[in-house]
GULOGU-910039 format. One record per atom (N, C-alpha, C, O, CB): z, x, y; residue in three letters. Coordinates in steps of 0.001 Angstrom, whole numbers, plus 500000, padded with zeros to 6 digits. Glycine has a CB too. Example, Ala and Ser with C-alpha at 12.3 -4.5 7.8 and 13.67 -1.06 7.14 Angstrom:
BEGIN
507800513190494310ala507800512300495500ala507800513200496700ala508465514236496681ala509046511308495527ala507080512850497750ser507140513670498940ser507870512900500030ser508039513409501138ser505725514084499402ser
% end
This chain:
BEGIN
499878473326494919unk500226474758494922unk500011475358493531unk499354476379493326unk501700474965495375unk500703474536492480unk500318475231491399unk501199476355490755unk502164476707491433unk499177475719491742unk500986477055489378unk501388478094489031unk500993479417489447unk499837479447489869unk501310477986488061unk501630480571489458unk501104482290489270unk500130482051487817unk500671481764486749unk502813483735488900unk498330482246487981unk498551482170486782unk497754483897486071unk496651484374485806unk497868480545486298unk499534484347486042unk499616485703485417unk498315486437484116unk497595487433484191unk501125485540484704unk498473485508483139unk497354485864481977unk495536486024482477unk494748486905482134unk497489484422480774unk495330484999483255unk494149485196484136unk493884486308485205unk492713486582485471unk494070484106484794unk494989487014485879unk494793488093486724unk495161489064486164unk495124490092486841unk495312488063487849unk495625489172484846unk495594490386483980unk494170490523483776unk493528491496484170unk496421490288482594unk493386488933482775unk492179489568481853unk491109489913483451unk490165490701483402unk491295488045480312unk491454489250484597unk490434489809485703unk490704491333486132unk489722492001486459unk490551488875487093unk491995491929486149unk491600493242486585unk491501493951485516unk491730495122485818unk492427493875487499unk491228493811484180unk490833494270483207unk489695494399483257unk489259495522483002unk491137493806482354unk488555493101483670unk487537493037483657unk486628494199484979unk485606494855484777unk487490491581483658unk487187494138485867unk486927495089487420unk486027496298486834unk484858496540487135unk488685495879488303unk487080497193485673unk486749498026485234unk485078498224484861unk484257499044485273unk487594498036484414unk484972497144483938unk484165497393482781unk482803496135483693unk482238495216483100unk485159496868480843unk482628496438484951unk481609495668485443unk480714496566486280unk481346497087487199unk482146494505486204unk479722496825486245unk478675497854486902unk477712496703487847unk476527496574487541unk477593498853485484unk478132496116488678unk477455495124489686unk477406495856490822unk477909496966490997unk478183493746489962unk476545494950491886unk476423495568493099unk477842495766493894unk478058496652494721unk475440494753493883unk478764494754493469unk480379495374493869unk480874496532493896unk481279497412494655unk481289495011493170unk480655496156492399unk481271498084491661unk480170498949492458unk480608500059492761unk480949498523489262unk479480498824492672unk478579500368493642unk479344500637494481unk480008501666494357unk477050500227494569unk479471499979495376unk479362499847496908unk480944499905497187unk481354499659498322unk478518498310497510unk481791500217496193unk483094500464495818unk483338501687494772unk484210501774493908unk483586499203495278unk482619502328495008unk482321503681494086unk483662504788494601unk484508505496494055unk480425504482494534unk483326504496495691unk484014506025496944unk485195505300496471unk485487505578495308unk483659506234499253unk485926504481497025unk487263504542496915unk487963503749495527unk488851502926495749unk487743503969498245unk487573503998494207unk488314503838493111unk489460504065492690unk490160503393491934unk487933504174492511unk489666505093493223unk491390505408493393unk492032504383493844unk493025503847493352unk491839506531494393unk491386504075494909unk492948502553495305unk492680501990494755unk493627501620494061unk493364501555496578unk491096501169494305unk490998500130493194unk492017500274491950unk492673499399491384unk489546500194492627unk491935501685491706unk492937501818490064unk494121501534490878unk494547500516490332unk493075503655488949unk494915501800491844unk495902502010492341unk496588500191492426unk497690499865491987unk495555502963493706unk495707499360493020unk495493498153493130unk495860497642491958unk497009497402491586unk494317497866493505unk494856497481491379unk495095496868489742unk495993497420489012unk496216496828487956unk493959496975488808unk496628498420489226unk497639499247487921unk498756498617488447unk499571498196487626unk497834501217487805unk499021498425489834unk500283498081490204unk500600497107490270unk501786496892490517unk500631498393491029unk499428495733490027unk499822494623490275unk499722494238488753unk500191493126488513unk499061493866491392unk499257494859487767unk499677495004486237unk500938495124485681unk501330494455484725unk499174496009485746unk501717496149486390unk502970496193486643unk503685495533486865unk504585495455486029unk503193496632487166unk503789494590488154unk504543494070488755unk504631492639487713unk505667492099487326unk504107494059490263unk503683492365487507unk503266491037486539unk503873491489484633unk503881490638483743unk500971490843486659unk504292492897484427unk504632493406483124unk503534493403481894unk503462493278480672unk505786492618482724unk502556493676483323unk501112493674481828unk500300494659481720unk499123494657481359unk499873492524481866unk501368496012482241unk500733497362482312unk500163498170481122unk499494499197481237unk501651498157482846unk500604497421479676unk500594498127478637unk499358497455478271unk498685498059477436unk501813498145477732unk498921496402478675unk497310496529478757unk496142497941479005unk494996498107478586unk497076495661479910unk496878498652479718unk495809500153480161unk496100500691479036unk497089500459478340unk496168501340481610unk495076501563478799unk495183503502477792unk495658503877479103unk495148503595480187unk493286504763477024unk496492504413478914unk497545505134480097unk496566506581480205unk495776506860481107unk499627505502479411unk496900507393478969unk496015508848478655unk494461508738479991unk494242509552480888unk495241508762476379unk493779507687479720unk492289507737480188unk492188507102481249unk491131506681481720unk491292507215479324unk493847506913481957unk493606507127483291unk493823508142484107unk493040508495484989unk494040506417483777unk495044508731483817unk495905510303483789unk494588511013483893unk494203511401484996unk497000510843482155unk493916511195482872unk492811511838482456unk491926511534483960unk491711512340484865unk492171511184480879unk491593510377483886unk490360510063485138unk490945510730486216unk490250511576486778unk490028508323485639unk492500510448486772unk492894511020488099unk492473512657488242unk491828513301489070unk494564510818488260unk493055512920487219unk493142514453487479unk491614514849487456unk491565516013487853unk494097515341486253unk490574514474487218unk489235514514487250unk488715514361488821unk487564514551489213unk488716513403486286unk489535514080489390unk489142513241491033unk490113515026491695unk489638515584492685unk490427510718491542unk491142515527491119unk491626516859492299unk490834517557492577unk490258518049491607unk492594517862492007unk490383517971493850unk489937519359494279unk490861520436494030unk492017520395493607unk489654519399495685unk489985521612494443unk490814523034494577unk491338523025495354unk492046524019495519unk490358524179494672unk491370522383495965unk492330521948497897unk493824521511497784unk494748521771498554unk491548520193498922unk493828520728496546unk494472520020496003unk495119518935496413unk496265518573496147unk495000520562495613unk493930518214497385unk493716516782497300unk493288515967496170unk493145516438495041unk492922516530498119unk493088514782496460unk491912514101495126unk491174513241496225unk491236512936497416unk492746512852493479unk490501513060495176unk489305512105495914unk489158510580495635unk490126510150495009unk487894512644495503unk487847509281496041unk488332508421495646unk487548508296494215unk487314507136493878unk488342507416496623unk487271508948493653unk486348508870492591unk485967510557492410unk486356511450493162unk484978507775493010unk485126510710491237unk484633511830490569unk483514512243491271unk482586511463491054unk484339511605489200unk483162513291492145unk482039513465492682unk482376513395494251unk481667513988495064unk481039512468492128unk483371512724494591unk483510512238496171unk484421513591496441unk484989514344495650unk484419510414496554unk484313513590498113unk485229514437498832unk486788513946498821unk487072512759498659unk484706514525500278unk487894515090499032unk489234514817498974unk489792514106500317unk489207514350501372unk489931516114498682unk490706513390500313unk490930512717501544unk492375512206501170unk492720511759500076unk489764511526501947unk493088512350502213unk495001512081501998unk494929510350501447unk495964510183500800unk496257512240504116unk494256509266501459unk494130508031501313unk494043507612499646unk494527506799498859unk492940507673502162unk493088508742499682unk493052508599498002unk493882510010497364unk494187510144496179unk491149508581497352unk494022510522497927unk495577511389497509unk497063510567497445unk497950510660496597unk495890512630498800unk497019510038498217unk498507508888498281unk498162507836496844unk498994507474496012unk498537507570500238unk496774507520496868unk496985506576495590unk496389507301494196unk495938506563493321unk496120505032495857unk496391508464494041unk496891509040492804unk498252509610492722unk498585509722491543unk496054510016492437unk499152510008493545unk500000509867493511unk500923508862492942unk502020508974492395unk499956510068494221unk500319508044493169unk501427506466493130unk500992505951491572unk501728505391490759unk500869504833494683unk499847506245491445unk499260506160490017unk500225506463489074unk500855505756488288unk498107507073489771unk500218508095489389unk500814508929488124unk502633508835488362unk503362509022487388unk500124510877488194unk503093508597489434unk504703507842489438unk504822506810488739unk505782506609487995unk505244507316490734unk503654505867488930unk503605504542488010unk503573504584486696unk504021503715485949unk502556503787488224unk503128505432486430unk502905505901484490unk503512506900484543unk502724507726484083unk501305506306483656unk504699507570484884unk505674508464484968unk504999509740484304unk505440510249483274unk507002507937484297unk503862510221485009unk502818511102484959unk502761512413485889unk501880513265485773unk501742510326485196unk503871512473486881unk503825513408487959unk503710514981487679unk503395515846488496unk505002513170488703unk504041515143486321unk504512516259485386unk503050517006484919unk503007518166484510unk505468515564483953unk501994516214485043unk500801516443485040unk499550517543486046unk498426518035485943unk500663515277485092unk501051517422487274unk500392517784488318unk501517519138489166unk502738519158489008unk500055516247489210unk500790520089489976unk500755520952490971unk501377520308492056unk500561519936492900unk499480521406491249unk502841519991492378unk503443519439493319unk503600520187494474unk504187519654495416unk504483519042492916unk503224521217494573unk503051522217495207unk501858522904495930unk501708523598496936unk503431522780494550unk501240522488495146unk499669522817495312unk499272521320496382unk498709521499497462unk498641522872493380unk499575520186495999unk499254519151496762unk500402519228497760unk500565518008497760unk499088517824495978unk501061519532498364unk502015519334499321unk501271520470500589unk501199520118501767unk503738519727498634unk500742521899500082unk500148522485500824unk498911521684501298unk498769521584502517unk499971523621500289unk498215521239500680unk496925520487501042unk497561519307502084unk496880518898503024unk496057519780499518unk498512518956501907unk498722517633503049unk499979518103504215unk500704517335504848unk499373515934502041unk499955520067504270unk500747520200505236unk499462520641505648unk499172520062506695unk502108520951505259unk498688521312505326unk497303521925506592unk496858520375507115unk496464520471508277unk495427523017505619unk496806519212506710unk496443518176507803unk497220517635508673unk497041516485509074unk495996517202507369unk498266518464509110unk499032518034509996unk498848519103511485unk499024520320511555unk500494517971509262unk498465518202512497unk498262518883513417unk499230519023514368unk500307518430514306unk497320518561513826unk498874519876515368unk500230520736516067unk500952519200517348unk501862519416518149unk499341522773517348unk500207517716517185unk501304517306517923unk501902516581516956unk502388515595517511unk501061516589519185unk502072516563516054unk503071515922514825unk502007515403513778unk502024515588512561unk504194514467515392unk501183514791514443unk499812513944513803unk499191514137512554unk499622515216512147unk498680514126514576unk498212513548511520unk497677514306510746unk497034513676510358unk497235512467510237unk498176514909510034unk495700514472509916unk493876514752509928unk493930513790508336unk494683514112507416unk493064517123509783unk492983512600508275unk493158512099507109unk492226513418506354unk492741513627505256unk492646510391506993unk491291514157506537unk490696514945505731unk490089516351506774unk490543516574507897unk489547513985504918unk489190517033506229unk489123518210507093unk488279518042508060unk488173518856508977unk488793519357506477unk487617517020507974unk486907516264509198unk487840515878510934unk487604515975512138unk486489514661508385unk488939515424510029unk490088515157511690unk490076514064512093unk490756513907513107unk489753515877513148unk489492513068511658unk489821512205511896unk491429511834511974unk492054512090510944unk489125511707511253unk492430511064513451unk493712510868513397unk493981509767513450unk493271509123514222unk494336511399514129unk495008509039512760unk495619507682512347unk496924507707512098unk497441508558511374unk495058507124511208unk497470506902512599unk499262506845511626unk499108506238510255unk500082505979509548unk500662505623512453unk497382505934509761unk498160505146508440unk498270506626507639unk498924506883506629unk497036503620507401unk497245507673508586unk497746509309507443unk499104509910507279unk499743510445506374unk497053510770508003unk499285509578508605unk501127510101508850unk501973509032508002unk503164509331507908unk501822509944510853unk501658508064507486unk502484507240506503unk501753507733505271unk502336506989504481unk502473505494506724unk500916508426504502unk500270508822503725unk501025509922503147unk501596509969502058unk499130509011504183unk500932510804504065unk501713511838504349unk502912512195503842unk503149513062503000unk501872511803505344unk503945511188504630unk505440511183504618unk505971510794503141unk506927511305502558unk506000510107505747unk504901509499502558unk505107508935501622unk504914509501500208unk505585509111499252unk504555508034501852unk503586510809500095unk503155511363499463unk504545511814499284unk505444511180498732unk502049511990499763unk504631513230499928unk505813514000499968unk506996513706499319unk507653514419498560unk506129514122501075unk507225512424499751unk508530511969499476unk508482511989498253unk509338512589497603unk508970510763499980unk507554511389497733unk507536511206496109unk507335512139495300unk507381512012494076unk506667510417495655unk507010513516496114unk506838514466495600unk508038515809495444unk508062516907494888unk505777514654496192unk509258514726496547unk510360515309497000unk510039516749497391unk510617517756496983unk511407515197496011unk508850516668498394unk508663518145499427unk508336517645500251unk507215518059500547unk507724519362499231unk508929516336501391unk509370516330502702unk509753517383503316unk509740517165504527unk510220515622502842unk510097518447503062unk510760519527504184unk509474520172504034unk509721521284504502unk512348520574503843unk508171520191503657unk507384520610504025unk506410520690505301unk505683521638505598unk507169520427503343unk506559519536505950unk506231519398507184unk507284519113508352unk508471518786508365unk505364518492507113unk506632519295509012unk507600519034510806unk507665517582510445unk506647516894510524unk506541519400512830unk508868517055510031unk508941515571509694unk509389515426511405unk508689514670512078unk510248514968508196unk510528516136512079unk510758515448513273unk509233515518514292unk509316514650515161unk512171516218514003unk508317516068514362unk507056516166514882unk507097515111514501unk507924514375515038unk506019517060514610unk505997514403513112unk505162513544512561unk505960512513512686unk505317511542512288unk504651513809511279unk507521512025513182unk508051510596513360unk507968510593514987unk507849509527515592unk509751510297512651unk508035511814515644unk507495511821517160unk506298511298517624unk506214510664518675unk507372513019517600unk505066511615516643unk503887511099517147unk504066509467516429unk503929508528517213unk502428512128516647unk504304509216515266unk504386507864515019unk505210507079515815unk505058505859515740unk504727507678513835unk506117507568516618unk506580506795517818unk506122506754519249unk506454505966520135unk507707507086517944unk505411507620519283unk504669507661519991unk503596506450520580unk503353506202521762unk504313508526519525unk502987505717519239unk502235505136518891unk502447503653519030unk501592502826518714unk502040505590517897unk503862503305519612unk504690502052520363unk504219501206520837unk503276501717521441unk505391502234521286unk504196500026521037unk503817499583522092unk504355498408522850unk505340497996522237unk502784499468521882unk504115497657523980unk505292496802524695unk505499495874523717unk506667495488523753unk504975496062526163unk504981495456523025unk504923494471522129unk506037494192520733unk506344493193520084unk503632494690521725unk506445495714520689unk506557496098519680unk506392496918518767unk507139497785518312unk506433495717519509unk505037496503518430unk503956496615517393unk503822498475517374unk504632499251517881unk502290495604517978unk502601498821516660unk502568500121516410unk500565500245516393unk499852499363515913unk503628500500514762unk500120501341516936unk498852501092517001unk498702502317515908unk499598502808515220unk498099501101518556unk496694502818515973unk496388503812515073unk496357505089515821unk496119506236515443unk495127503537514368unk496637504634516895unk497043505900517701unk497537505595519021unk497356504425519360unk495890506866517881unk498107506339519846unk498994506419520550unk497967505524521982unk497194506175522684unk499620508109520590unk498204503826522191unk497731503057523022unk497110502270522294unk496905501189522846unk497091503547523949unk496643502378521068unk495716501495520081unk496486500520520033unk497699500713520112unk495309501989518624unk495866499006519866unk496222497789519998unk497353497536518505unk496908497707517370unk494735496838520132unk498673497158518731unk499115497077517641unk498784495942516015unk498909494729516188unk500189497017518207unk498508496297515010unk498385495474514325unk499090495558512960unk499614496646512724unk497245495340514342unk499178494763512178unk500038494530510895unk499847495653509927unk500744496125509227unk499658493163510153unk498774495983509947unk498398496992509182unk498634498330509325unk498465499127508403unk497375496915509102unk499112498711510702unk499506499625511859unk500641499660511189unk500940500659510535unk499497499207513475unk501502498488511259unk502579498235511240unk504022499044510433unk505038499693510679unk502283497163510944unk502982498266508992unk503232498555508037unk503684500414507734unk504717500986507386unk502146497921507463unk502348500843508073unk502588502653507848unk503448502869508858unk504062503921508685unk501167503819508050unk503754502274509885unk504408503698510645unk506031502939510608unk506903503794510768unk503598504184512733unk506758501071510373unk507708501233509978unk508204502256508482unk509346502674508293unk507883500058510042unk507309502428507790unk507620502733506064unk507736504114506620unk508598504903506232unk506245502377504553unk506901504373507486unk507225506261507726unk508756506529508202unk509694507234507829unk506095507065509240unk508503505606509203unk510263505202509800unk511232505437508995unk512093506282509239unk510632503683510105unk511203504529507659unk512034503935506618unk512361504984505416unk513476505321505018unk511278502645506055unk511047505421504931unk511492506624504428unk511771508021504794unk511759508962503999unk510928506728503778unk512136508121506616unk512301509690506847unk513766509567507253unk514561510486507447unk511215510488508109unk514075507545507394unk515362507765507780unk515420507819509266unk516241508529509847unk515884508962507162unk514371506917510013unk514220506627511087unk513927505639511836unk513100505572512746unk513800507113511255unk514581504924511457unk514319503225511926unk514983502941513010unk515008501798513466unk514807502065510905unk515719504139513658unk516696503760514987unk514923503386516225unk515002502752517277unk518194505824515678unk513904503835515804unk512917504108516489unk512168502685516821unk511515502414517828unk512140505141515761unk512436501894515737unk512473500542515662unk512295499588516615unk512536500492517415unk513385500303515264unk512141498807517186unk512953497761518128unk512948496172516842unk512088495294516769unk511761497421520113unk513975496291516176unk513695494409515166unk513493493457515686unk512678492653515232unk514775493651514378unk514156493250516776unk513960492176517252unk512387491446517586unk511647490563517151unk514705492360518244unk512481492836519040unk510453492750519220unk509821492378518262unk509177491362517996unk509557494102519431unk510189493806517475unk508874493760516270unk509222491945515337unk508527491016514926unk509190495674514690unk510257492187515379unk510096490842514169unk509152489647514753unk508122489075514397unk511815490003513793unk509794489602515517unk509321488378517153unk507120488563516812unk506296487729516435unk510177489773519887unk507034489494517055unk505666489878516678unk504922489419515363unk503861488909515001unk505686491229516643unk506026489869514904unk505216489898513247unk505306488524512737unk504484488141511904unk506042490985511935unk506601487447513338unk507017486395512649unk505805485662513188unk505452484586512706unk508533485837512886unk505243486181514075unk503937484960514961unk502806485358514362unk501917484579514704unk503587485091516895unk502557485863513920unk501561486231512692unk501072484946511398unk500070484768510704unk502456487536511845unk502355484272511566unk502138482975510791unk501272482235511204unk501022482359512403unk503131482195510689unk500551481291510496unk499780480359511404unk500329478621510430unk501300478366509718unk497596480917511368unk499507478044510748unk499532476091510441unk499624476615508699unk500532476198507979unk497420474688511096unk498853477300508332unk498300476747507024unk499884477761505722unk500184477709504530unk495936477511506801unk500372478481506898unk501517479090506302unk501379480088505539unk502186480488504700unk502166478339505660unk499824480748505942unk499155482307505341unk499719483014507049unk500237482543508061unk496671482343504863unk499182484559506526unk499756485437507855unk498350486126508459unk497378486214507708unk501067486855507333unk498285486533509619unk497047487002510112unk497551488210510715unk498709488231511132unk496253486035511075unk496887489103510793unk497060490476511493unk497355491141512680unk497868492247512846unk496322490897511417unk496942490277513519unk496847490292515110unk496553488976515691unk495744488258515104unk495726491253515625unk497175488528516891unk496698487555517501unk495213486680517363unk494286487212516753unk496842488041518521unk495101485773517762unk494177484961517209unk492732485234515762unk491550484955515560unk493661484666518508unk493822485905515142unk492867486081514099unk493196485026512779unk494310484590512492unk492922487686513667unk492310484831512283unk492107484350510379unk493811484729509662unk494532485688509937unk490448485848509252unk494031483761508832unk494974483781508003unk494245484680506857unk493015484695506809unk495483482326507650unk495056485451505907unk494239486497505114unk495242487051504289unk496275487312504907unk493480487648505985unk495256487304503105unk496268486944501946unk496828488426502144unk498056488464502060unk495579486435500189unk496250489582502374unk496182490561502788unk497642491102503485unk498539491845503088unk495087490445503500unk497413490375504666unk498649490445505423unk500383489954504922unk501492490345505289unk498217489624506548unk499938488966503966unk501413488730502716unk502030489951502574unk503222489810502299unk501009488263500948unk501681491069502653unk502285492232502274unk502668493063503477unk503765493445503884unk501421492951501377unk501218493257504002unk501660494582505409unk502518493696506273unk503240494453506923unk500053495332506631unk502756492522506562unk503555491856507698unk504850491707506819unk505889492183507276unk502869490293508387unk504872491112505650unk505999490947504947unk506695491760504696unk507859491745505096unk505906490534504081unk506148492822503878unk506776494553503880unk507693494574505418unk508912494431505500unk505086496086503968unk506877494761506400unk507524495771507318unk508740494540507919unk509695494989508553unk506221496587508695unk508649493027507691unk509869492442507823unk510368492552507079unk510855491451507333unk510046491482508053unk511055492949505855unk511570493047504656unk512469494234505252unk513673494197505505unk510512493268503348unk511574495293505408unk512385496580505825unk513309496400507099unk514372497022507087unk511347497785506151unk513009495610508200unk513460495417509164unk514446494325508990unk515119494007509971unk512550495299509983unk514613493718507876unk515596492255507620unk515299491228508313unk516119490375508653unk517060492332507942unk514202491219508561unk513754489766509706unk513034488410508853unk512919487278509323unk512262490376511074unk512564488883507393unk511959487744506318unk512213486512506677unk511316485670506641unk512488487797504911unk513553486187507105unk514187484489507530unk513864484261508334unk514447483271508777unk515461484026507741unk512722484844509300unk512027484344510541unk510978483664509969unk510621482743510703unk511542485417511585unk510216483763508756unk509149483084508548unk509497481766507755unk510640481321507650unk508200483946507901unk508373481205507216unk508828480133506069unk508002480639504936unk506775480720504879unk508488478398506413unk508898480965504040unk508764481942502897unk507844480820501847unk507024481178501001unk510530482573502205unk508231479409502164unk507536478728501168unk506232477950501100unk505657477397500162unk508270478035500841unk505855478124502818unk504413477999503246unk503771479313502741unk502746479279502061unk504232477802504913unk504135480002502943unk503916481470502604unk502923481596501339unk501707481742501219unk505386482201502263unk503915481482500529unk503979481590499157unk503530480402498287unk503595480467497059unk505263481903498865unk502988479108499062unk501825478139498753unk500642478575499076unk499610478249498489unk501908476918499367unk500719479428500140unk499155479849500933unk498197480938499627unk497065480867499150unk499608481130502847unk499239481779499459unk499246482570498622unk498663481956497129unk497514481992496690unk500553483061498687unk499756481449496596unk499272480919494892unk497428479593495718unk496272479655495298unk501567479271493675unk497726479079496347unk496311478255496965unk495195479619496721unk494148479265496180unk496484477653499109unk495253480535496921unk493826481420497038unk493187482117495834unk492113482711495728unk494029482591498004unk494270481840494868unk494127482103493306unk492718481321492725unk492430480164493032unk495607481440492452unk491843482252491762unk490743481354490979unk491216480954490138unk491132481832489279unk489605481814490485unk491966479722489553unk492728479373488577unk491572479186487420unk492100478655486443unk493658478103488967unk490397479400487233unk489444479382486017unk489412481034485472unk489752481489484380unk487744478759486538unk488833481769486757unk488706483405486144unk489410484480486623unk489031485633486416unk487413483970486288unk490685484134487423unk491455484611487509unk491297485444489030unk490147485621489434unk491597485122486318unk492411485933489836unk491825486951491244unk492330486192492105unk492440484977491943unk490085487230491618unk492640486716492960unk492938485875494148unk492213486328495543unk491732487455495432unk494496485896494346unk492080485927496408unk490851485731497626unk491932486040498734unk493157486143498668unk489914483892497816unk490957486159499868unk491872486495501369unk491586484777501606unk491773484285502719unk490997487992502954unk491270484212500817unk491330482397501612unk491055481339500663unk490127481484499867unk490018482031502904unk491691480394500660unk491147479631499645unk489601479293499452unk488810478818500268unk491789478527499752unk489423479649498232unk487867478854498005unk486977480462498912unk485927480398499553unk487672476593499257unk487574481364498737unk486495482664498892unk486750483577497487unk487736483703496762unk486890483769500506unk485606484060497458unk485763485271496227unk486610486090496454unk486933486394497602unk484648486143495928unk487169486642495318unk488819486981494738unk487835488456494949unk486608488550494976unk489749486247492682unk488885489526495081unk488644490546494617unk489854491476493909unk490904490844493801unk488024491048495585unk489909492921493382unk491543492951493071unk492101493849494544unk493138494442494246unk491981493986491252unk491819494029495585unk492346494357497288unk493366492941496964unk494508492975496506unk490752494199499060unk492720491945497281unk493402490962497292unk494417490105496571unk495170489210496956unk492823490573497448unk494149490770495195unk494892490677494172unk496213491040493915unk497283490457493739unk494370491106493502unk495700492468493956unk497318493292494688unk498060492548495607unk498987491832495228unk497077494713495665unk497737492651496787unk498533492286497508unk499286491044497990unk500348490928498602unk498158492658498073unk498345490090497491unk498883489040497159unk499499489002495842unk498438489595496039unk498057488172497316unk499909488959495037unk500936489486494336unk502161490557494551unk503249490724494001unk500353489835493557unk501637491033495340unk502818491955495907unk503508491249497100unk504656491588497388unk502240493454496440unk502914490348497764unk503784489511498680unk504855488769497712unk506078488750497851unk502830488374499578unk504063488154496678unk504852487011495871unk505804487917495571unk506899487616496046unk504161486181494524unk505779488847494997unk507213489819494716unk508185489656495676unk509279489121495494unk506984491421494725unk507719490182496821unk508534490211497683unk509712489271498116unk510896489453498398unk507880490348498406unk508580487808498021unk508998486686497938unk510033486174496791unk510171485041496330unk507952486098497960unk510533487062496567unk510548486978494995unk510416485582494188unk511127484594494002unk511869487557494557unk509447485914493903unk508848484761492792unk508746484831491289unk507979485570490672unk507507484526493067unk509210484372491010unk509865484262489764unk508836484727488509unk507716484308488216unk510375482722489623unk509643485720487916unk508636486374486468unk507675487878486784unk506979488564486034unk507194484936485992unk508049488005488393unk507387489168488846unk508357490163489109unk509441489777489547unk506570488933490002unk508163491430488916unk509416492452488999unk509699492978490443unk508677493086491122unk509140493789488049unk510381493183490802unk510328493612492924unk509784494582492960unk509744495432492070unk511783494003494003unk509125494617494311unk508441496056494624unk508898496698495877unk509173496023496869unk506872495942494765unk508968497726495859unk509645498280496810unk508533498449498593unk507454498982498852unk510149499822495961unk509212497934499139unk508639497932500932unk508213498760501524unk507321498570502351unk509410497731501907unk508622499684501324unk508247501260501924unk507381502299500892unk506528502846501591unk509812502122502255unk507330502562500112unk506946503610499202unk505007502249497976unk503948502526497414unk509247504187497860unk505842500959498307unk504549500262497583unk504529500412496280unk503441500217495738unk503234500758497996unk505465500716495593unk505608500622494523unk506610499483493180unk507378498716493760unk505783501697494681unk506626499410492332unk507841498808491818unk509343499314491828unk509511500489491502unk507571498650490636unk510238498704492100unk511281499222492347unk511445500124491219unk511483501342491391unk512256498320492600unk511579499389489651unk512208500407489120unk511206501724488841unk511813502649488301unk512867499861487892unk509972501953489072unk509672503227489459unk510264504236490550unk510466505423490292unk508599503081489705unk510542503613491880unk510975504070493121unk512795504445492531unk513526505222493143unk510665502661494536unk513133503840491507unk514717504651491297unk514280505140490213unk515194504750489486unk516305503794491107unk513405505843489348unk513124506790488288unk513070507737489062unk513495508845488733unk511980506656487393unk512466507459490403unk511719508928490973unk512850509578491612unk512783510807491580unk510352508758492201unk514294508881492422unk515226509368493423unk516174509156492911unk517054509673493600unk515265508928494654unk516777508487491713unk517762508576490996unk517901508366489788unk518963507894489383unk518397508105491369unk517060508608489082unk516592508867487966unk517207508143486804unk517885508627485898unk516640510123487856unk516796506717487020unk517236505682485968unk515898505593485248unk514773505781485710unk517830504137486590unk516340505204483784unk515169505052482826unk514524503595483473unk514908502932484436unk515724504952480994unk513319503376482478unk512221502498482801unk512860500980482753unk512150500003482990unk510941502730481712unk
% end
């Protein structure tokens, strides 16, 4: 199993940056979560003061439209996905002060459509991971009463299914990733009676497989990935003691490049920082020792998530 080894997945998402490969292309559009990714799992590990804070602040606000979305990069169209992770950015570097909280709260009440639902961009495309985008934005922006919150937890319940589980729309096959957004929408509107724990846990706890990684949906691949969206939404639900936290959390440190640092959706596959994050953000969860907790619902570090709602220092 081995150590976290922390100093190596610092100098790798350091490195992410400053690499112009066929990766970095083809990962152009959505940089925002990449920064979002790497800043937070910098964080969580206490090696955030590695960034120029300024010349990221700087980069985000370079990504707002006049819409007052952002985009996932400089040049790209605005979209609530990469609006949620500049958001979370500038909470993370206690940066919010930077920005039109107002101006972005209008932009993510016009994507809410008249059955609670909402349009990840002006295209229309509908998903609950927007309605967890959404709810979550807001919140952090403390202008929740900006939208029909009882609508937008109507259609996310909507979205049920016998199983449990939660789809991307109302009959869509439920999966972990599903999961995840529409308990956290639950969780932060203050609606978890909508819940079923048991089901859902029952669901999510079978998600485990032999090797003691988690998979997404029924007969699928173990995938480091899911450490978080399955773990999260048991965390919130109190069901964690259904799994075995310490297969878990071997599967996990196993997918690490212990030479150049990163961790992989599998052992012995290329690391990227998607995977990085979140596998590290499981280990939090897990709480594993030397990493700071992160909060289940909102995806952030805790003590950011009480700067923002009760306003304790750093």
């Amino acid at each position: 199993m081995g150590e976290l080894e922390i100093e190596k997945h610092t100098q790798f998402i350091m490195s992410v940056e400053k690499k112009k490969d066929f990766d970095s292309m083809v990962m152009e559009h959505l940089r925002m979560s990449g920064a979002y990714w790497g800043l937070t799992t910098l964080d969580l590990m206490g090696k955030l003061d590695a960034v120029n804070r300024e010349e990221v602040v700087s980069w985000v606000l370079q990504c707002q439209h006049d819409c007052g979305g952002f985009s996932g990069n400089v040049g790209h169209d605005p979209h609530i996905l990469y609006t949620l992770s500049a958001i979370q950015i500038l909470a993370l570097l206690d940066k919010l002060d930077t920005i039109d909280a107002d101006k972005i709260s209008a932009y993510i009440v016009g994507l809410q459509q008249e059955d609670g639902s909402f349009a990840g961009d002006e295209w229309g495309e509908i998903d609950t991971r927007f309605s967890y985008c959404a709810v979550c934005c807001l919140s952090i922006l403390h202008r929740l009463d900006k939208i029909d919150v009882g609508k937008a937890i109507s259609y996310v319940a909507s979205c049920k299914n016998f199983d449990g589980g939660f789809g991307c729309t109302p009959g869509g096959e439920s999966h972990a990733g599903q999961i995840f957004c529409c308990v956290s929408a639950f969780a932060i509107s203050g609606a978890l009676t909508h819940v079923d724990r048991d089901l859902l846990g029952w669901w999510l706890c079978e998600r485990q497989v032999k090797s003691g990684g988690l998979n997404g949906r029924p007969e699928k691949l173990a995938d480091v990935c899911y450490s978080w969206w399955v773990l999260s939404s048991l965390t919130i639900i109190e069901r964690v003691h259904w799994i075995d936290k310490e297969k878990l959390k071997t599967f996990i440190l196993d997918c690490q490049d212990k030479e150049h640092g990163g961790i992989s959706d599998r052992p012995d596959d290329a690391v990227d920082v998607f995977h990085t994050f979140f596998g590290i953000a499981g280990l939090s969860l897990l709480e594993y020792p030397g990493l700071k907790p992160i909060d289940p619902a909102y995806a952030l570090p805790v003590h950011v998530v009480d700067r923002l709602f009760f306003g304790q220092p750093h």
